[in-house]
C-alpha positions as CSV (number, residue, x, y, z in Angstrom):
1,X,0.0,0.0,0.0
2,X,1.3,3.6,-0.6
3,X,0.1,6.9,0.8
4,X,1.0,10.7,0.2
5,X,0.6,12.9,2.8
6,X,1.1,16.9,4.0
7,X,1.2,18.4,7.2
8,X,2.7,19.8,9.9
9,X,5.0,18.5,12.3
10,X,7.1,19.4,15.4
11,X,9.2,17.4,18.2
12,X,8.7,20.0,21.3
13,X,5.8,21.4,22.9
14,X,7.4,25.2,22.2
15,X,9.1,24.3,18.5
16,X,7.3,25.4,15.7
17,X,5.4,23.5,13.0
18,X,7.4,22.6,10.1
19,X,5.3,21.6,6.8
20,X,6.3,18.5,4.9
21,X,5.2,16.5,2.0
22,X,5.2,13.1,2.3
23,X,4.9,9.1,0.7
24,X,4.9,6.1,2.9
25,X,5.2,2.1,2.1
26,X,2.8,0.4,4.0
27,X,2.9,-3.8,4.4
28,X,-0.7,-5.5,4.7
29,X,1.1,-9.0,5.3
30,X,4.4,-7.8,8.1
31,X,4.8,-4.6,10.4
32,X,6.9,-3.0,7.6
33,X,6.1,0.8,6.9
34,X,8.8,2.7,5.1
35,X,8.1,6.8,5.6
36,X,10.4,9.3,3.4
37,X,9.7,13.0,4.2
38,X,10.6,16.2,3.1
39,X,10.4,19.3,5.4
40,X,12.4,22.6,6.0
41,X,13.1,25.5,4.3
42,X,12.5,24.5,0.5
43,X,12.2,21.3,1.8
44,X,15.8,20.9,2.2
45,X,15.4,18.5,5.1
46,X,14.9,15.0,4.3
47,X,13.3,12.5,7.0
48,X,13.5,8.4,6.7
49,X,11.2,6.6,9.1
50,X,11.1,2.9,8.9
51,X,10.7,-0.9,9.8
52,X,11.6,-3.5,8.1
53,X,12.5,-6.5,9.0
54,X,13.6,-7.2,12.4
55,X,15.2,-3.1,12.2
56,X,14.2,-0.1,12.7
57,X,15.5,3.4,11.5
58,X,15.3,7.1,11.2
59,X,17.3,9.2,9.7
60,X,17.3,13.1,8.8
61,X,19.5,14.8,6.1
62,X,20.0,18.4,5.0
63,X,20.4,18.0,1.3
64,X,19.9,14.8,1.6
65,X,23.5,14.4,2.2
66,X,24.4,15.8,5.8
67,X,23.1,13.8,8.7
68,X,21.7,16.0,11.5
69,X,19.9,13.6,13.5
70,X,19.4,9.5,13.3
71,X,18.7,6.6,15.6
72,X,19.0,3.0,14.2
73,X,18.5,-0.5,16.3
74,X,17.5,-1.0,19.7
75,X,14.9,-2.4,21.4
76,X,13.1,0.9,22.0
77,X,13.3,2.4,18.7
78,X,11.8,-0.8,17.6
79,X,8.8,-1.0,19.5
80,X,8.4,2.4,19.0
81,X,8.0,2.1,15.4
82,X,5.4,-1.2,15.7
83,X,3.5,0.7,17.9
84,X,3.4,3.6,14.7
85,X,2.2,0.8,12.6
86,X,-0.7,-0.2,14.8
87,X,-1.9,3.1,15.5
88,X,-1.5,3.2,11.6
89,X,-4.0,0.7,11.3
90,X,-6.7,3.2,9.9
91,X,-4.7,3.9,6.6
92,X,-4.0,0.2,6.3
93,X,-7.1,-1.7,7.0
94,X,-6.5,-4.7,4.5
95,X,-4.3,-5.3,7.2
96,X,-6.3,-5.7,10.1
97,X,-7.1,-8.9,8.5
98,X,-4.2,-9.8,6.3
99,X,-1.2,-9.5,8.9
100,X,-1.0,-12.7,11.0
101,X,1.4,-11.4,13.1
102,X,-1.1,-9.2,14.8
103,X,-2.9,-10.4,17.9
104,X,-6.1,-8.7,18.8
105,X,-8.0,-8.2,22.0
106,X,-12.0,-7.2,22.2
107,X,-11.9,-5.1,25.2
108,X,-15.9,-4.4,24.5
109,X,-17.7,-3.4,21.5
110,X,-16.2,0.1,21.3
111,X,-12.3,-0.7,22.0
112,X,-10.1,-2.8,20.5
113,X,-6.5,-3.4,21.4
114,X,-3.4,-4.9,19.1
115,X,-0.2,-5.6,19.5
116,X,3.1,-7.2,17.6
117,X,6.1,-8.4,18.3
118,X,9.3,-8.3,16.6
119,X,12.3,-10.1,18.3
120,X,13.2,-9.2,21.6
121,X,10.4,-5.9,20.5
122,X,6.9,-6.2,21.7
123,X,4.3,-3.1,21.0
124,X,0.2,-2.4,21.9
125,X,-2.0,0.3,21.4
126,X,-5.4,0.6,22.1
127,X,-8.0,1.8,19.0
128,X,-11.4,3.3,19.9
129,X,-13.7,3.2,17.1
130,X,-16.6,5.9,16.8
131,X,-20.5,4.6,16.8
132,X,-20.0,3.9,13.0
133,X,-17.2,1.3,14.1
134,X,-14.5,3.1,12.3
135,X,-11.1,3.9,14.0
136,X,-11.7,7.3,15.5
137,X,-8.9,7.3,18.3
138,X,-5.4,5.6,19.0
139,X,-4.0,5.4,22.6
140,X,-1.0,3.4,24.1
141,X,0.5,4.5,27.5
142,X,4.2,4.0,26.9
143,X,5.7,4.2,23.6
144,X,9.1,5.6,23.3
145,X,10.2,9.0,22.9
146,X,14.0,9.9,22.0
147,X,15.2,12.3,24.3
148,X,18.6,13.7,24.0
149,X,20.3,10.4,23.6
150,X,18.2,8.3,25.7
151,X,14.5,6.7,24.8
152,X,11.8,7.9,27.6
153,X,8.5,5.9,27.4
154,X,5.6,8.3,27.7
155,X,1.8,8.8,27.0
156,X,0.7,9.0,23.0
157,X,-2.3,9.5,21.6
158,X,-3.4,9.9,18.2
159,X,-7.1,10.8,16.7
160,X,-8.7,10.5,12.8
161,X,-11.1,12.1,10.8
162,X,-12.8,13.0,7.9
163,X,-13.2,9.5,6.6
164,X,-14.0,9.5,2.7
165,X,-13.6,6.6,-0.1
166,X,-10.5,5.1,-1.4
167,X,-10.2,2.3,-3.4
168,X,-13.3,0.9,-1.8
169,X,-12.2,1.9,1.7
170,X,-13.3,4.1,4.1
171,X,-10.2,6.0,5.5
172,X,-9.5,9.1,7.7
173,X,-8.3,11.8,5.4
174,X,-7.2,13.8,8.5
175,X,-5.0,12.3,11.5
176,X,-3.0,13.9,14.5
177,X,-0.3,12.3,17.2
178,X,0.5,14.0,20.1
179,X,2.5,13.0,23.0
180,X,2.1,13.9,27.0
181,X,4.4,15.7,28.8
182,X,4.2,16.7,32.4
183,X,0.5,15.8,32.0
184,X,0.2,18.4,28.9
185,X,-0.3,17.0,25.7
186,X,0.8,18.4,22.5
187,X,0.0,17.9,18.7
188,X,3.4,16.7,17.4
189,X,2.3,15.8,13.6
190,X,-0.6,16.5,11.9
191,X,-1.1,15.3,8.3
192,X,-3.8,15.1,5.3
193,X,-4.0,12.0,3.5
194,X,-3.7,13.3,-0.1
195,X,-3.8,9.8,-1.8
196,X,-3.7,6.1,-1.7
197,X,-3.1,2.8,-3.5
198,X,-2.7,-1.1,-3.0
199,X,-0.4,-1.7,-6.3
């Protein structure tokens, strides 16, 4: 499956938005996602998000050339980035069914939780769906933030909306994550699903 996207997108409460354009590799069959980013001034800054395999990675470029900020491996990062491909469930839902490696719990008949492991990695979110039974909310308690050179788990929430017709599918053409921070929470991307495709 691939996506384009634009948005907004920040890493601190007090940093200001930067816009990006983006296209993202989803895989309905393994928690794979490949997101490649472009952001900054003339969008000069280039951003790699990813999982594949059993490894994880992100990486950001200026001119695609100078590396200003990266974090690749670890057990953190990893779950991390499964728990961005559960929340990211909504843009992906031939996969709610066609990944096997995703385990599912009916909490009642308005929350659903999923998780994933991935070696020594193990993720979980929790998805609320709206009365229409459509994911309207993603929550998980303790997925890892990078900061300075250490991985903190903290509080992350995302939301969708907007859903219209794609291929068939009904998905959110509007999305926002945020994360909490000394019980504040803050909008740290938000994005616009401009289009999508199963190749």
């Amino acid at each position: 499956m691939t996506l384009t996207q634009s948005g907004t997108m920040r890493d601190q409460p007090t940093a200001h938005p930067m816009r990006f354009s983006a296209r993202q590799t989803t895989s309905l069959r393994r928690c794979e996602f490949e997101w490649r980013a472009s952001t900054g001034p003339f969008g000069c800054i280039s951003v790699v998000d990813a999982l594949k395999g059993e490894g994880a990675e992100i990486d950001v470029r200026i001119f695609h050339l100078f590396r200003v900020a990266s974090a690749k491996g670890g057990t953190a990062l990893l779950k991390g980035e499964i728990m961005r491909y559960l929340a990211e469930l909504a843009w992906a839902p031939d996969a709610i069914l066609g990944n096997p490696s995703l385990d599912w719990t009916v909490v009642d008949s308005q929350v659903l939780r999923v998780r994933a492991d991935n070696g020594d990695a193990s993720g979980e979110v929790e998805l609320r769906l709206d009365e229409s039974g459509r994911i309207a909310s993603v929550i998980a308690k303790d997925r890892p933030r990078k900061e300075g050179d250490v991985f903190v788990e903290r509080p992350w929430l995302g939301q969708f909306f907007d859903y219209k017709e794609f291929q068939g599918r009904l998905l959110p053409t509007l999305g926002e994550v945020g994360w909490v921070l000394d019980g504040q929470t803050f909008v740290a991307w938000r994005g616009n699903l401009l289009s999508w495709a199963i190749a």
